[in-house]
N, C-alpha and C positions, 0 to 999 in steps of 0.2 A: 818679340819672337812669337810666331804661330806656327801653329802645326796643319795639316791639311787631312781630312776625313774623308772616309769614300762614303758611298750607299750598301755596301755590302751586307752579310747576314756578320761578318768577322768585323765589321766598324767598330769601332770604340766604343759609340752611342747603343748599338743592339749588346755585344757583352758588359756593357757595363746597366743595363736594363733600362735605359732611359725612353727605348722606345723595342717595340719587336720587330722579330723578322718582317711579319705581313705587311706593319707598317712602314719598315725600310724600305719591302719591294713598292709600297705605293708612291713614298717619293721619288723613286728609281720610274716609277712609272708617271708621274707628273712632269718629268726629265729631269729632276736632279743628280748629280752627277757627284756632290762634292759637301764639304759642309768644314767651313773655318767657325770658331765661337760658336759654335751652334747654330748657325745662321747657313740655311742650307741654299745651293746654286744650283743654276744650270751649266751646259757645257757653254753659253755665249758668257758665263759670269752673271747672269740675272739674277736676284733672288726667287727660290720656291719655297712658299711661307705653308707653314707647318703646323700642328696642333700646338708646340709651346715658341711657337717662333714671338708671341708679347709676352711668354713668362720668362724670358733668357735674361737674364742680368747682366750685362756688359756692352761692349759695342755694338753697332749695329754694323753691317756693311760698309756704309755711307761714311761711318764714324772713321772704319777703319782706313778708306780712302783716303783722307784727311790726313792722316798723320804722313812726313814725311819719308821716313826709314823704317821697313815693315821687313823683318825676316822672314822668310816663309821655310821651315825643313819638313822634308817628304820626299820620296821615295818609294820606288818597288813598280812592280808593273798594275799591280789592281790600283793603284793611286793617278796613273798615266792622265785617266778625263776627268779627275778631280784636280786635279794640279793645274791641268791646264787650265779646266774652268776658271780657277784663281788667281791666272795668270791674267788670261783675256779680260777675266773682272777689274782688275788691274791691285789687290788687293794684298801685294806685298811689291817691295823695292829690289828684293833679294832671293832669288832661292838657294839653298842648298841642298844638295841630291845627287844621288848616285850617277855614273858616267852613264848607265843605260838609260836609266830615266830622262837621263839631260837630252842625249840624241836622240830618240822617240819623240820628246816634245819640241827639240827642232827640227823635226821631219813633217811632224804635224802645225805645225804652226805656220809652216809656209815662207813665201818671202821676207823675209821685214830687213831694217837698216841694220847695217852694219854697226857694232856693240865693239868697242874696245875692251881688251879682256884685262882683270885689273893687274895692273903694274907697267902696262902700256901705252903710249899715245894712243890719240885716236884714230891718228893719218895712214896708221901700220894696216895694213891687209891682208886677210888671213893667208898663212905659208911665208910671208916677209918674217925676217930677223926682227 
């Protein structure tokens, strides 16, 4: 289970002092968009590597790819191009999030395959019983 970060001045990382504002707006300004484990992204999901991005102790991105079943919870609108970036990174299996958040990031995301919704076949189309 992860959680999702924004770049914001209210992120996790700037109140909790791990980094400051200036240097939040600078990752925001390098394009990061997002930051799971401490390992901060862009909006395509790329990593944008950071002053402690070799002092993080845990997974790295790549690692997290890897694992099968990846929860991802988040939510809210300032979270909207961090989620997603997490998404297009491919760096959880699962989200969970609010109905606003959920429709915003299927607005933005575009086409893609049709997804059975769980406790459904997959042959059902959306609006079918």
């Amino acid at each position: 289970i992860i959680g999702v970060g924004n770049t914001t001045s209210e992120s996790t990382f700037c109140r909790a002092g791990f980094v400051t504002r200036r240097e939040m707006e600078a990752l925001a300004d390098r394009g990061a968009v997002g930051d799971v484990l401490g390992q901060f992204y862009d909006a395509s999901g790329e990593p944008v590597a950071w002053r402690l991005s070799d002092n993080v102790v845990g997974l790295t991105l790549e690692d997290l790819r890897r694992i099968p079943n990846v929860i991802g919870v988040a939510g809210g609108a300032d979270k909207h191009a961090a989620i997603l970036g997490a998404l297009r990174a491919r760096l959880m299996t699962v989200l969970i999030t609010d109905e606003a958040t959920a429709n915003h990031l299927i607005s933005e995301a575009g086409p893609t395959p049709p997804v059975a919704p769980v406790g459904r076949p997959a042959h059902h189309q959306r609006g079918e019983p």
